[in-house]
C-alpha positions in Angstrom: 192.3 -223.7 -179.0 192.6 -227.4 -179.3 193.1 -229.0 -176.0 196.6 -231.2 -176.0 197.8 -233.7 -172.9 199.7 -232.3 -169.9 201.9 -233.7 -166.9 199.2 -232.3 -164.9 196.9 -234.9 -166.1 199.9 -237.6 -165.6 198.0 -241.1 -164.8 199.1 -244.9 -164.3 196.4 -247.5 -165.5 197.3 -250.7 -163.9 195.9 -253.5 -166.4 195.3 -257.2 -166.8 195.1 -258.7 -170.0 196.1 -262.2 -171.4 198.8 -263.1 -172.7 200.1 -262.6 -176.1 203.2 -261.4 -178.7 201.1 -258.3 -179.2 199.5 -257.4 -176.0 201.2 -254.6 -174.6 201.8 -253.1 -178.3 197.8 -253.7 -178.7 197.2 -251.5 -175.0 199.3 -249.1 -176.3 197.9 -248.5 -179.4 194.4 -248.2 -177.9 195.6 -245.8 -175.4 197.6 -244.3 -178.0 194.4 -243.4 -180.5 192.2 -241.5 -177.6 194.8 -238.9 -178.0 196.9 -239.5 -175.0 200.6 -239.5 -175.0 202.2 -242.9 -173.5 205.3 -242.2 -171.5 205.8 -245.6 -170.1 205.1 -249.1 -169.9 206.1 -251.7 -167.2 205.1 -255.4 -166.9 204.8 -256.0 -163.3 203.1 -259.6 -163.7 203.7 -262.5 -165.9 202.6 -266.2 -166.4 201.8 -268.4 -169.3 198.2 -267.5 -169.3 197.9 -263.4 -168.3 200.3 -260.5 -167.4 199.8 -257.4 -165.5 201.0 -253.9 -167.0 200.8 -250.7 -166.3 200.5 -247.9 -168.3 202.0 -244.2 -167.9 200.2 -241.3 -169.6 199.8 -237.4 -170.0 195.8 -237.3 -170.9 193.7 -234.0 -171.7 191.7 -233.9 -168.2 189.3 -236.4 -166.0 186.9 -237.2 -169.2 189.7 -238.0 -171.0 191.1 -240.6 -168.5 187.7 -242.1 -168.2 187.8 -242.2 -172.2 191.0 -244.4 -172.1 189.9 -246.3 -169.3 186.8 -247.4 -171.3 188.9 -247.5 -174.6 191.2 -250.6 -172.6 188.2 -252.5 -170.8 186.7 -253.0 -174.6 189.3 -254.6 -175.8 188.8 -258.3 -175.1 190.2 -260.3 -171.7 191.7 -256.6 -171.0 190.4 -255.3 -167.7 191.8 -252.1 -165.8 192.4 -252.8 -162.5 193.7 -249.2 -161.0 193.9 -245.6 -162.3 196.5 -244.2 -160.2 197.0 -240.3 -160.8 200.7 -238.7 -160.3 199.5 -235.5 -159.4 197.7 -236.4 -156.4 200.4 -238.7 -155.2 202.5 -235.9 -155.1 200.1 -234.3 -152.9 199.5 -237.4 -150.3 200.6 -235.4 -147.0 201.4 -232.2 -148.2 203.9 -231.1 -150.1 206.1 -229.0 -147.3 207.5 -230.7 -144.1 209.4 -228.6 -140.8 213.1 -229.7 -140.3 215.4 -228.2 -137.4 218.7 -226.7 -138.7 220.7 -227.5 -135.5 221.4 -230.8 -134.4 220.4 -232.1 -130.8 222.7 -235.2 -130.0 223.1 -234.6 -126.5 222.6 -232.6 -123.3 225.0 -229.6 -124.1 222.9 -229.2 -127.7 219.5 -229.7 -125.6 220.8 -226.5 -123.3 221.8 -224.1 -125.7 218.8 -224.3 -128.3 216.6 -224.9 -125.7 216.3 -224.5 -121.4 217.9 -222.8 -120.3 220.7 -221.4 -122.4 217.5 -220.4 -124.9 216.1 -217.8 -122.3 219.6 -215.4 -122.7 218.4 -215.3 -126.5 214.8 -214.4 -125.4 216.2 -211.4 -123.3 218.5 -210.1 -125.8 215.8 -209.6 -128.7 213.4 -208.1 -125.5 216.2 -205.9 -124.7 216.6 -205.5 -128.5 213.9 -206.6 -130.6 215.5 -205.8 -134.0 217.6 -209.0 -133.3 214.3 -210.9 -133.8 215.8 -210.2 -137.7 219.3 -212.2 -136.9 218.3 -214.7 -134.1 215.1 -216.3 -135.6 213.7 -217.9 -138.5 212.1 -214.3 -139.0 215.6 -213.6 -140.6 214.2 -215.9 -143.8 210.9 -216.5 -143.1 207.7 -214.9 -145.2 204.4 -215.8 -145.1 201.7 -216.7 -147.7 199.1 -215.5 -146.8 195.2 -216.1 -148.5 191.7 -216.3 -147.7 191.5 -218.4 -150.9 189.0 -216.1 -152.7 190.7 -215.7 -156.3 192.8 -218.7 -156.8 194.2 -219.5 -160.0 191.5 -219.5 -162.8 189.1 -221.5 -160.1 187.8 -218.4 -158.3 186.5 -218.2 -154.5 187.1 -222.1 -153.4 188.1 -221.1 -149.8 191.1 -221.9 -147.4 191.0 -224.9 -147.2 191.6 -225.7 -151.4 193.7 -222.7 -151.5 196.3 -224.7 -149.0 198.1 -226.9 -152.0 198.5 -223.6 -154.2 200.2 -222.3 -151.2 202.3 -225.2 -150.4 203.0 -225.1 -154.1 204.4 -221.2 -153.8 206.2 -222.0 -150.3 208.2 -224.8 -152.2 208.8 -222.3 -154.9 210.3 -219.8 -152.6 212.8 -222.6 -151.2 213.4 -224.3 -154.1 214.8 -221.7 -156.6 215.0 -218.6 -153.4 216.2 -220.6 -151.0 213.3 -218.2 -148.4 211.5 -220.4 -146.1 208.2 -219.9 -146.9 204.7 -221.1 -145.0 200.8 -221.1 -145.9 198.5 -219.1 -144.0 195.4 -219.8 -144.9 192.8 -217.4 -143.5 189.1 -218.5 -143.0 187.8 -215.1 -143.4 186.9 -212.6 -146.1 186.4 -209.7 -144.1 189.0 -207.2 -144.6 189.5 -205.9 -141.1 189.7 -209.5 -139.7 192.3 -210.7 -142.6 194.3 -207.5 -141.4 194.3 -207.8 -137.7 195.1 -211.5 -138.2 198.4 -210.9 -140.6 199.3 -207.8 -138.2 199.2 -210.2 -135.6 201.3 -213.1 -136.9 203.9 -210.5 -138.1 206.6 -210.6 -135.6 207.7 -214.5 -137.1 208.2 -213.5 -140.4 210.3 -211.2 -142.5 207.9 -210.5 -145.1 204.1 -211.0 -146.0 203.1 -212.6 -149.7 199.7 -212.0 -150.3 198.3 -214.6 -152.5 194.5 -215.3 -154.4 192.6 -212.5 -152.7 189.5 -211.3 -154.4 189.8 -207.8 -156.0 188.8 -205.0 -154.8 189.5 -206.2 -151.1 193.2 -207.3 -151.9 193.9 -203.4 -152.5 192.9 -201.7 -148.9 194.4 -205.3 -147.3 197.9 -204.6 -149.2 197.5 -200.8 -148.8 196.6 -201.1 -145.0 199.5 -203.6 -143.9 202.1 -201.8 -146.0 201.2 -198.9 -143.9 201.2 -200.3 -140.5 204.1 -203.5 -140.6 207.4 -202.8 -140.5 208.3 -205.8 -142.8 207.9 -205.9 -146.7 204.1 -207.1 -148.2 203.8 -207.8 -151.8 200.6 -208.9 -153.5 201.9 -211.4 -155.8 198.6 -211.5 -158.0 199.3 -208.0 -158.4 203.2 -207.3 -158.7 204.3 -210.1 -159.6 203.1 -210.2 -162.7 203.6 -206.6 -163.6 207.3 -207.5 -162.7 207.7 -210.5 -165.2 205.1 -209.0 -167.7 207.8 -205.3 -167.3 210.5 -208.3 -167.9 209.0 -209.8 -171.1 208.3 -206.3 -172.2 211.5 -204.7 -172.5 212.8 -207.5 -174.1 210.3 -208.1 -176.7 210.8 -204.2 -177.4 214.4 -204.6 -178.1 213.5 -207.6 -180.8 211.0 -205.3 -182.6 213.3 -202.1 -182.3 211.0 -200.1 -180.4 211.1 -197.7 -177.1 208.6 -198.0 -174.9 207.6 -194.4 -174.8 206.9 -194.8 -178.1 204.3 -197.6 -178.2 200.4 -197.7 -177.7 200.2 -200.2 -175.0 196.6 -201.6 -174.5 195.6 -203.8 -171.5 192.7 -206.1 -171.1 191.6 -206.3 -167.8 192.3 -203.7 -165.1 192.0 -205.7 -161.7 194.6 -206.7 -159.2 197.1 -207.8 -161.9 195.7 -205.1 -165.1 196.1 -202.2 -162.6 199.7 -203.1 -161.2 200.9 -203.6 -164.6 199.9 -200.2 -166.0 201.4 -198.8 -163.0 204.5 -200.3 -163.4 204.6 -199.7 -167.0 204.3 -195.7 -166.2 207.1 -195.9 -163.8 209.0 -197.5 -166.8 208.0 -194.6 -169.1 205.2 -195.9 -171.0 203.1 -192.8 -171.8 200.2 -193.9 -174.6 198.3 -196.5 -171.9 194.8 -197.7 -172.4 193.1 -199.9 -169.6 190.2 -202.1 -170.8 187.5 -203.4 -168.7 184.1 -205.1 -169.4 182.5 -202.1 -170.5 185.3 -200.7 -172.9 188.3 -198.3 -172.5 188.8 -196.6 -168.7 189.0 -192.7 -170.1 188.3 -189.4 -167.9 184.8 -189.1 -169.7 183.3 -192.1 -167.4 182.5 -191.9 -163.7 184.0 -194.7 -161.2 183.6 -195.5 -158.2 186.4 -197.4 -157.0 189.4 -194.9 -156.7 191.5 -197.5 -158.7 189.8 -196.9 -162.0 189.6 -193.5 -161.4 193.2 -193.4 -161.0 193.8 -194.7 -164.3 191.3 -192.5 -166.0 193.1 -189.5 -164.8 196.3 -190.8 -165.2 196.2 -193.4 -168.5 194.6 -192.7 -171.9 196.1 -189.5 -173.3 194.0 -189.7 -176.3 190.5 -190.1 -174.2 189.8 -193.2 -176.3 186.4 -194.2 -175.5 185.7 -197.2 -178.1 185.7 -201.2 -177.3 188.9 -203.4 -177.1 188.4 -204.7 -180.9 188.3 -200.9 -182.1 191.4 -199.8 -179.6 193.3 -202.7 -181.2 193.5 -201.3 -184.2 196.9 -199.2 -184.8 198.5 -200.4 -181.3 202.0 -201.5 -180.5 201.5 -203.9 -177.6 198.4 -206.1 -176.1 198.7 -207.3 -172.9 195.4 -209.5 -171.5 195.1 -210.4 -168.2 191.3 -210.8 -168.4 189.3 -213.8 -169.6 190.0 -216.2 -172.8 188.8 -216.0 -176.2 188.2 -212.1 -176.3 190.1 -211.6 -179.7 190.8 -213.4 -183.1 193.8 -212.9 -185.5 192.0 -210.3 -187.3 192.4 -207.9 -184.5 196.5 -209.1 -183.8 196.2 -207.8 -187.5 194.8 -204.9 -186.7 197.6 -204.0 -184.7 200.8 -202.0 -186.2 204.0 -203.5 -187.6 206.1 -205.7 -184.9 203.1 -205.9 -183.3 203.6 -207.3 -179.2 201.3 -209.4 -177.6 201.1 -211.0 -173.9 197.9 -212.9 -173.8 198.0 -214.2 -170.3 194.6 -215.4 -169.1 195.0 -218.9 -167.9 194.6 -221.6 -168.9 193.4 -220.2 -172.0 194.3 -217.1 -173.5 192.5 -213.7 -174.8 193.1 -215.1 -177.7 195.2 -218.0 -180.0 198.7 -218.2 -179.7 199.0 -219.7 -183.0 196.7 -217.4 -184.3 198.5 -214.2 -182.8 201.7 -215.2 -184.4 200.3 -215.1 -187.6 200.8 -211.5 -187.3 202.4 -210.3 -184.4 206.1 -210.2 -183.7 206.1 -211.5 -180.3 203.7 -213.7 -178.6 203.9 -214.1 -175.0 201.1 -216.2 -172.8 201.1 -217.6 -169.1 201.3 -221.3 -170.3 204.4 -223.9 -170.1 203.6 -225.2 -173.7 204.2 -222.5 -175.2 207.2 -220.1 -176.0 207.8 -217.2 -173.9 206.2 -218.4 -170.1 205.1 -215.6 -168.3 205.6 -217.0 -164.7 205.5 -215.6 -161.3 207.8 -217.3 -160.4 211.0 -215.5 -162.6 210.3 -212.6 -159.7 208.5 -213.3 -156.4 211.6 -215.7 -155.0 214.2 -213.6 -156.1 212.8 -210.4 -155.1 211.7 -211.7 -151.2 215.7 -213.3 -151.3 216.8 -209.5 -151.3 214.2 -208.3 -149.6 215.1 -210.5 -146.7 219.5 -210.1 -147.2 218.9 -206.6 -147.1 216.6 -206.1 -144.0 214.2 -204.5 -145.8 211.2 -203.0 -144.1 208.9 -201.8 -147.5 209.0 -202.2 -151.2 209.0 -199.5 -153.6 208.3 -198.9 -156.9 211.8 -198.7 -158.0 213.1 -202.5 -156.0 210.0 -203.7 -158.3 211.7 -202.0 -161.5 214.8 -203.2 -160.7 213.7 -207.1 -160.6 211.8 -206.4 -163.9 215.5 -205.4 -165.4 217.3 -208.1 -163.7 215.0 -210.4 -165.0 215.2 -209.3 -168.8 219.2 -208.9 -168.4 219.3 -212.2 -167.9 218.3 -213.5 -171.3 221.9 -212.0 -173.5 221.7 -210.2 -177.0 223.0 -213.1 -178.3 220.3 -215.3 -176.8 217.3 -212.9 -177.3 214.3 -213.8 -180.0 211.1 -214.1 -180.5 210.9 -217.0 -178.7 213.0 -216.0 -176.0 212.4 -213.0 -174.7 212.1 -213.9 -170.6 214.6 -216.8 -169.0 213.6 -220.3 -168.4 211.9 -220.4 -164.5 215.0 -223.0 -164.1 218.0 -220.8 -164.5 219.1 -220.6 -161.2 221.1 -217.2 -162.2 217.7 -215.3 -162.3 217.1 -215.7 -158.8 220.0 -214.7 -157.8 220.4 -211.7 -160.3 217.3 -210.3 -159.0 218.1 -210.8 -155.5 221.2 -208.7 -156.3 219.3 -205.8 -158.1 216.7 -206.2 -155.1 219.5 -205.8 -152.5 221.2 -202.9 -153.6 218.0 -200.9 -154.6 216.6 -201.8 -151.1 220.0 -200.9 -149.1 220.1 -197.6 -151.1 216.5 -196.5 -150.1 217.2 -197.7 -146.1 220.5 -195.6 -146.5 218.3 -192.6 -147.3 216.2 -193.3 -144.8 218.8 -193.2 -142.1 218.6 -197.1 -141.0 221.8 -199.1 -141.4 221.6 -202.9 -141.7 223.9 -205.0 -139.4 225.3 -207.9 -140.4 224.2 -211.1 -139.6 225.7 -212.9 -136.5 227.7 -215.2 -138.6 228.2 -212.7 -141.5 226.8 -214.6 -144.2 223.0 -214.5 -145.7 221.4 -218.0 -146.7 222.8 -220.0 -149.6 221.3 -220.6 -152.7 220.8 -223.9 -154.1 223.7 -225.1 -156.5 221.1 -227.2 -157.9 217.7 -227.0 -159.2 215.1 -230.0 -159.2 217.4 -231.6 -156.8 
């Protein structure tokens, strides 16, 4: 897949050249032909004899912007003074700050959020420690929580380069959840040590998002704190993505016409995400699954030793296919790839039956070519923003902790994470749904909310059950969403 430029490669060249009717159409040009794509230029100098200018650009990657910095210091008199790059600006300091909600103007302020009028709040939640929930940031607060072992496609960097993916996700969960949301970024990798630490930490926060640990590990850690925390912990990597890819899913089936008991469903890739999804799909009623990993299909005829793959050999894989992932192409309904890039060609999309639907999500590139895929399929769906149909985390995990939080919610089930997935899809009308639209823009501020709805009443229901009852917040009204988004 051809490489193309991205905002994530967004760069300013500061240059000096002479003078002249064509000099800033000539530096264009040149920056132009290396296959970058100019989005600005701005004299910031100019005399009789030289001018200053710089020059915005989306380039490819960091050989590319050498390329076009080379490319302008051959032309002649033309020298490049700076390369500034965008995305690290934005990342000078951090990217999240602390601000206090109350205002402290003068002494009776200074008394009441602080000595001594703050001690009468310290007693009440000793005397009652459930109003932790109303009377502290716990009330909106999660955690994001990594030891940076499996971030993004980069693999085990460690804590300390995890922390801007983390900052990236907090600002996510204010920006279109309106949760306060902080990185904790563990320098450990032992299991037992990553689970004391978050057990410890607990009482501040209303909820626990796992984030970038390694497989198998990030099973027993999730498994373990669900058990013994009394607040919600979801494994993004893991349910996230079922919940958007469940999303994308029942859409795309009501383009091609088809019911998801019905369809052959096979999955590249049966890790953190692979596994969550199949799950997910079976709670949804998808009954012909087939998990894929290195070796071929996961079937009842192999032995396994984690109890993960085992679970979907007993439980997946009606027809006990044993063959590759080419040959289990052939006569399916639905591929979705959450494995590595590259895997398949169009002759296996072809391969597949009529209204063929395919989620290629290994990032940043696919199982196999978008543009290839659609030459046969009926839907095409990848985890990239330049292409159609974006499947992104972030449609769910702010939405679904907003609800989560509103509703006091001490656990998630399997049927809260159903219920996002159908929010989610809801949200895109029969009048608006295509092949190129079959999950909402990560912008439409109504997603959030609708699956903060959906996550609220499935989470009150199962509490209900349970016996607990949910008070109502001191001032009888759960944080706002934002009426804006990017602002």
């Amino acid at each position: 897949m051809m490489a193309v430029p991205s905002p994530s490669y967004s760069i300013t060249l500061r240059v000096e050249a002479p003078t002249g009717p064509r000099t800033t159409t000539d530096i264009v040009a040149a920056v132009g032909a290396t296959g970058a794509a100019v989005t600005g230029v701005d004299v910031v100098e100019s005399t009789d004899s030289g001018m200053v200018v710089d020059v915005s650009c989306n380039a490819v990657d960091g050989a590319h912007v050498e390329t076009i910095s080379a490319t302008l210091e051959a032309i002649d008199g033309v020298s490049v003074r700076q390369v500034s790059d965008a995305t690290f600006l934005m990342h000078l300091g951090g990217k999240l700050e602390v601000r206090p909600k109350v205002n402290l103007r003068h002494r009776d302020d200074l008394s009441r959020a602080y000595t001594p009028g703050v001690a009468r709040v310290c007693l009440a939640i000793a005397k009652k420690p459930e109003d932790a929930r109303r009377l502290t940031i716990k009330r909106n607060t999660v955690a994001v929580v990594t030891d940076g072992t499996a971030v993004l496609g980069l693999g085990d960097i460690g804590p300390a380069a995890a922390m801007p993916v983390m900052e990236g996700k907090a600002a996510l969960f204010k920006q279109f959840g309106g949760v306060d949301a902080w990185p904790v970024c563990l320098d450990t990798k032992d299991t037992e040590e990553i689970i004391m630490v978050v057990k410890a930490i607990a009482p501040g926060y209303g909820g626990i998002n796992l984030e970038d640990i390694s497989a198998p590990r990030c099973f027993e850690i999730e498994r373990r704190l669900r058990e013994e925390l009394d607040i919600p912990v979801f494994h993004d990597d893991q349910h996230g993505t079922a919940i958007v890819v469940l999303a994308a899913l029942i859409n795309a089936l009501r383009v091609v016409g088809k019911e998801i008991a019905d369809v052959r469903i096979v999955v590249s890739g049966v890790g953190a995400a692979g596994s969550a999804i199949i799950h997910l799909l079976a709670g949804e009623g998808a009954t012909n699954l087939i998990g894929f990993d290195r070796t071929g299909a996961v079937h009842a005829g192999r032995e396994y030793v984690d109890e993960h793959r085992r679970w979907l050999a007993e439980n997946t894989n009606p027809e006990g296919f044993a063959g590759s992932l080419k040959e289990g192409m052939a006569g399916a309904d639905v591929f979705i790839g959450v494995s590595a890039a590259g895997i398949l060609d169009g002759a296996d999309i072809e391969a597949m039956n009529d209204g063929a639907i395919v989620f290629a999500l290994a990032n940043p590139d696919p199982e196999v070519d978008p543009i290839e895929a659609a030459q046969h399929a009926a839907v095409v769906a990848t985890g990239r923003s330049d292409y159609p149909n974006q499947i992104n985390n972030v449609l769910a995990f702010p939405g679904l902790f907003r609800g989560l939080l509103d509703a006091h919610a001490t656990a998630i089930s399997d049927a809260t994470l159903r219920a996002a997935a159908v929010a989610i899809a809801d949200t895109v009308a029969d009048s608006e749904r295509n092949p190129n639209y079959i999950v909402p823009s990560v912008f439409d501020p109504t997603v959030a909310e609708a699956v903060a709805k959906a996550v609220q009443d499935v989470a009150r229901v199962e509490r209900e059950r349970a016996g607990h009852t949910v008070e109502p917040d001191i001032d009888a009204a759960a944080p706002q969403f934002s009426a804006t988004v990017g602002g």
